[in-house]
N, C-alpha and C positions, 0 to 999 in steps of 0.2 A: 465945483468939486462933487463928485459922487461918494457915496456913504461912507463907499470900501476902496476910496482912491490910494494907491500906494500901499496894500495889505496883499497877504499874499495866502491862499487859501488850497489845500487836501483836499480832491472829494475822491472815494472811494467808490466804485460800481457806476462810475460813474457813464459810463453805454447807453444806457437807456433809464428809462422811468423816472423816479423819484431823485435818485443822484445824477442823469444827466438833464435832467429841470433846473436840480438847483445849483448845478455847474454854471447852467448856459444862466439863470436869475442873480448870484452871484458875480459873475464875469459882467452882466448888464449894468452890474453897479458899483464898477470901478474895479473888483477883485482879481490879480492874475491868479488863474485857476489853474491848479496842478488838477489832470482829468488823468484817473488812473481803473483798470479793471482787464481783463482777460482779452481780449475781444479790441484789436489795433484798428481793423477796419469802422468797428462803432464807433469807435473815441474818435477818427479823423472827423466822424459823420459829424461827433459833437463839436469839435474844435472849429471845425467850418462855419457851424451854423454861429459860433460867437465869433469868428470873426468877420462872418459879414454884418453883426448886429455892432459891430466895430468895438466888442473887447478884445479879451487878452487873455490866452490859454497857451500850455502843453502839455501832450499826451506823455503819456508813462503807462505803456502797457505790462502789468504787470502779474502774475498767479498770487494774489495773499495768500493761497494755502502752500505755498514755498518759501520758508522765513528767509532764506538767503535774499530772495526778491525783495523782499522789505526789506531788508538790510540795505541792499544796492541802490533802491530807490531814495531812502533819504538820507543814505549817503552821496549821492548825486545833487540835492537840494541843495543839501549844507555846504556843498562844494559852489553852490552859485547867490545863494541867501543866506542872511544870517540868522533868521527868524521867523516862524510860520505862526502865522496869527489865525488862521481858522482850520480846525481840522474838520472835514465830516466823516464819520463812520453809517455810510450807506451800503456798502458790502453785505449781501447776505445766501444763504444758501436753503433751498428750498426740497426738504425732504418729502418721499415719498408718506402718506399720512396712512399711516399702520398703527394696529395695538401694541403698545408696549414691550408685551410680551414676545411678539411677532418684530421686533427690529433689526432689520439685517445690519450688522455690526460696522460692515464698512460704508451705508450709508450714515447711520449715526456718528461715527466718527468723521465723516468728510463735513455733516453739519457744523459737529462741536469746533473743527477745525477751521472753519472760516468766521462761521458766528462770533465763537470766541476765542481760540488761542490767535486767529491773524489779527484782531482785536486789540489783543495785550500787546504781539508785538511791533504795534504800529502805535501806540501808547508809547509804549518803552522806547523805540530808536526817534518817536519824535520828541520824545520829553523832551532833550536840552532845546530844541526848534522852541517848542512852545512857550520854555522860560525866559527866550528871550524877547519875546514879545512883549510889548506896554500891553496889548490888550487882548489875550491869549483866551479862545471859546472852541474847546472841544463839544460836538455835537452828536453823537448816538440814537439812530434808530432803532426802534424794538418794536412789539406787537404786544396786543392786549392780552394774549396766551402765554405771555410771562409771567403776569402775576395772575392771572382767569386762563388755567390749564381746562383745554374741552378734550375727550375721549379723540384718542387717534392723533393728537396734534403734540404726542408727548415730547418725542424727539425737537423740534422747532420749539415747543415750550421749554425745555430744559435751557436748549440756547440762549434763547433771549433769555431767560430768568439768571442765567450765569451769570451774561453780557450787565446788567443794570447791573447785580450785585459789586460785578468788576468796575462799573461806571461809578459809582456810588463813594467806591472804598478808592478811587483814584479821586477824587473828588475831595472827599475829606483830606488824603495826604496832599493833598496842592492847596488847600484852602489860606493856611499861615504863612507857607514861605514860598509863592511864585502867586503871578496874577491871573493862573488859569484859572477857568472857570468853566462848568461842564454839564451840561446841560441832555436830557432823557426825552426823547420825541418819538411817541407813538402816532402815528400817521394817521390811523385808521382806515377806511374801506377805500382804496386808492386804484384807479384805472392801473394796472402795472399786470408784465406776463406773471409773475407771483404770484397775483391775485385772480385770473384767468386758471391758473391749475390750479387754485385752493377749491376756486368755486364755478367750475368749468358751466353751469347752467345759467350763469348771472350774467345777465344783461351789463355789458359795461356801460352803456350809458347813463347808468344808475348810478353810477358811485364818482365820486370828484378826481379830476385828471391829475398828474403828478405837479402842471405847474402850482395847483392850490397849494398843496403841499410846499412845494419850495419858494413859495412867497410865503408862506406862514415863518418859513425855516431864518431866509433872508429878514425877516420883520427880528424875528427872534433875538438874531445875532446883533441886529442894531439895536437891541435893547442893554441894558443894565439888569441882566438877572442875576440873581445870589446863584452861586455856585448849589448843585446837588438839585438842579431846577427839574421840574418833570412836566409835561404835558399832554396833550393827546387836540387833534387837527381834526375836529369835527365839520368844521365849515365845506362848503361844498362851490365857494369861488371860482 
């Protein structure tokens, strides 16, 4: 039996990088992986590569900045499962890095709208998925500019800093009465196009590929963490 034999697992953004690592590191370990993001040609690219590694995927191309989509999308779940035991929140959106005072309005709102209002409501229409789960782990990426705001990174720092606070306070209200549990993973300095336009001079070979990342993520969820869990993916595996 593999770890995540018979669980059934959300990854979000999941096309490329970090969420399609730990799609395809997931799916390797037993998990049928719902691979959802923008982008229908990537997701086949993902879903291919776990099936010839002989998991078990479907795509769900999806816009999170369109709540109707969300709506549709796990109402399509619930129509074929009774319970989602892993969700991941890899989703994110990468603004241009300006002064504060300088932020064009409908980029900062396209941020706040994927970072976090698609966030909440992929929270919200999976909640009942998640309570029915024996062993239900929400999983959230952020960046270290959440809580360590740097000059220019205001907008993306706002985000994520929302995102944990929203993660946190969903966290605490599942603690007593369902068996979620929700866990805060900063990644850190990660081969990904994100990090290619943060830091357009850096050397990617310098910094650790997305699958470290989602073996750390995959190790994570097979663990026993307290609920409200935080960490940060230094290793370079």
């Amino acid at each position: 039996m593999k770890p995540f034999e018979g669980q059934l697992a959300l990854v979000t953004g999941a096309s490329r990088g970090i969420g399609a690592a730990t799609a395809q590191a997931l799916a390797a370990a037993g998990a049928h992986v719902i691979l959802t993001a923008r982008d229908g040609k990537a997701l086949e690219a993902v879903e291919d590569a776990i099936f010839a590694a002989g998991g078990s995927a479907t795509i769900a191309p999806v816009d999170l900045t369109e709540p109707e989509g969300i709506a549709r999308l796990v109402a399509a779940l619930g129509q074929r499962w009774d319970a989602l035991d892993i969700l991941v929140l890899a989703a994110a959106y990468f603004p241009q890095l300006t002064p504060v005072a300088q932020l064009d309005s409908k980029d900062f709102n396209k941020t706040l709208t994927l970072n976090l209002m698609a966030q909440q409501a992929l929270l919200a229409h999976c909640d009942r998925m998640l309570k029915a789960s024996e062993d239900a782990r929400v999983v959230a990426l952020t960046s270290s500019v959440g809580q360590e705001p740097r000059a220019y990174w205001g907008a993306y720092a706002a985000s994520k800093a929302a995102l944990e606070a929203l993660l946190a306070a969903y966290a605490e209200e599942s603690r007593n009465v369902s068996k979620i549990r929700v866990a805060i993973v900063d990644p850190g300095a990660t081969r990904t196009a994100m990090r290619a336009r943060a830091y357009p001079g850096e050397d990617p070979a310098s910094v650790k590929p997305p699958e470290a990342v989602a073996a750390r993520l995959v190790e994570l969820l097979g663990e026993r963490f307290a609920t409200g869990h935080r960490e940060r993916v230094n290793h370079s595996a």
